[in-house]
C-alpha positions, 0 to 999 in steps of 0.5 A: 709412588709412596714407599716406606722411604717416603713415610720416613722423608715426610715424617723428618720434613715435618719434625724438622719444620716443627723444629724451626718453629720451636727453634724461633719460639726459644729464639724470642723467648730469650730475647724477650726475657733477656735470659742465657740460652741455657736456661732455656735448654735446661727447660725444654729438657725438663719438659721432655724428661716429664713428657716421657716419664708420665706419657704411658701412664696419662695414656693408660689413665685416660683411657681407662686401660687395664693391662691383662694377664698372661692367658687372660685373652687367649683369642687376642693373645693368638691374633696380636702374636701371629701379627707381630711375628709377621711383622718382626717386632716383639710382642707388646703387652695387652690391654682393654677398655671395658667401653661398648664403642669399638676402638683400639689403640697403641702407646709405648715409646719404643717397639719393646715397651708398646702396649696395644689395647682394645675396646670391648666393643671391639671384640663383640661388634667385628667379627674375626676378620676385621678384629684381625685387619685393626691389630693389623693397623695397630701393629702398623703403628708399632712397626713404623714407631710413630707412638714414639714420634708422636709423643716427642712431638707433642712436647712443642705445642705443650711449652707453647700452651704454657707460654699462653697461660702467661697471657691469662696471668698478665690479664688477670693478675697482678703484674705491673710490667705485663707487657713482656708476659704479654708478647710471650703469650701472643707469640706462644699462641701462634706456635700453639697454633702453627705446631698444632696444625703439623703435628695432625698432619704428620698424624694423619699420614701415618694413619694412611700408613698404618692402613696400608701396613694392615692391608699387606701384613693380613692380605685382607684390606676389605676387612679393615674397610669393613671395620672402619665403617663399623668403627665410625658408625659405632663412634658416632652413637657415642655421646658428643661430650665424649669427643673431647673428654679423653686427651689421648684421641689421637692414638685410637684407629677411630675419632669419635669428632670424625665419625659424628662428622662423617656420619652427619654428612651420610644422614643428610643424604639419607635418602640417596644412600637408603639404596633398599627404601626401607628407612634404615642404612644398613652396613652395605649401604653405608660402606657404599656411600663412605666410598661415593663421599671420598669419591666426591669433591664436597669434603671440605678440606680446610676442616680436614687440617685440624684433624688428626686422623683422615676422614673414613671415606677417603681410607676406605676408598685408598682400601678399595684401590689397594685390594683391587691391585692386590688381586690384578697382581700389581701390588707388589710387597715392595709398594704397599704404600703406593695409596697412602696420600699427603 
């Protein structure tokens, strides 16, 4: 059974695996340039020291937030403050995206300073309930401080990319002794790739744990089911360019990547899931056949490792058992997670 305490030992075994990773990265670094640890120390901790100074604002940026004033958005003031209430953590501040996908996501690097922003989209495709049960995931988010975690870690593959930029310049450039750059930039791409592949995988279980949270926390885990079909089947009309563009994905509830996925994977099996004949796969439809693609064994789970969020199925069929145990009475507020998976 997963629990709260399980979301906290999953979530130190992977920074401590991402730790070593980077702690024999640093190793090799010092050997191959022959330099005091210090110096590498100092260095690392210049990354970090930027990494939080710029992260809310590259997010923010990126994005395309802007931050609203007070009574500006009495409707999602409303929602967000009886949430956090429940949740015991302060009011963030609040913020939209004037873009017609609906989305909605959380940055900050503590509970106090977080800010949680919504897509237009958002509030004009779902309704009252499923806009709810998304503040509910990202209120998750803010409880479980996994904006924090996931910021700090990102710092890892970072000094790794620069290492593999040293690669290029002993390729391209002009260096007479390019071995030494070389070795650096081979050894950097493999910590880029192994840091990379924990950092998702650490991501996509505290998306599990957001769901789970938004679940308990409104009482109501079918809304946030119907909200991730929307969600995907609104992502997957978004152009393909635009699952790329914006390096600040990984905080959204929904992947643009994964929902063209998703949805590629449905329109192929059109036929089977146009349960009424009628040519067009309505809401229902495609929440049912989400539901028989988690269901089924032809996800391809290698695939799923460079993801950072988990495929829509597989959170709506974790939904559909939480809600049955919730009506049978034999989910209980001490074992809200009992669904999220590893």
């Amino acid at each position: 059974m997963a629990s709260l305490a399980s979301l906290r030992i999953n979530s130190y075994i992977f920074i401590g695996l991402l730790f070593l990773v980077f702690a024999i990265f640093m190793s090799v670094l010092v050997f191959i340039l022959k330099i005091d640890w210090w110096w590498m120390i100092i260095f690392t901790m210049i990354i970090v020291i930027f990494q939080i100074g710029i992260s809310s604002s590259i997010v923010k940026w990126t994005t395309g937030t802007r931050i609203l004033d007070k009574g500006e958005n009495p409707y999602l003031e409303k929602v967000v403050m009886d949430l956090t209430r429940k949740a015991g953590i302060p009011m963030p501040r609040l913020g939209i995206v004037e873009d017609p996908t609906p989305n909605a996501f959380v940055f900050g690097l503590t509970q106090k300073g977080a800010t949680l922003s919504v897509h237009r989209g958002l509030l004009e495709k779902l309704n009252d309930k499923e806009i709810r049960a998304v503040i509910g995931h990202e209120v998750g988010h803010i409880k479980n401080r996994d904006c924090m975690y996931m910021t700090f870690l990102s710092v890892i593959p970072l000094i790794a990319y620069m290492g593999m930029r040293m690669l290029f310049y002993a390729r391209f450039g002009r260096s007479k002794n390019a071995l030494p750059i070389i070795l650096i930039g081979l050894v950097s791409l493999i910590v880029y790739f192994l840091s990379s592949l924990l950092i998702k995988r650490l991501s996509r279980i505290r998306e599990y744990y957001a769901d789970a949270y938004s679940g308990y926390i409104t009482k109501d885990p079918q809304s946030l089911s119907s909200a991730l079909t929307k969600i995907t089947y609104g992502l997957s009309l978004a152009p393909p360019e635009e699952k790329s563009k914006n390096a600040a994905r990984s905080f959204y509830i929904g992947d643009v990547q994964n929902a063209h996925n998703d949805m590629q994977r449905i329109i192929r099996n059109k036929n089977k899931y146009d349960l009424d004949g009628d040519g067009v796969i309505d809401e229902k439809e495609l929440e049912l056949a989400m539901q028989e693609e988690a269901e089924s064994s032809a996800w391809d789970r290698f695939s799923g490792l460079f993801s950072t969020h988990p495929p829509t199925f597989r959170r709506i069929l974790a939904l559909k058992e939480m809600e049955r145990d919730m009506k049978t009475g034999i989910l209980k507020d001490d074992n809200i997670y009992e669904k999220v998976e590893f």
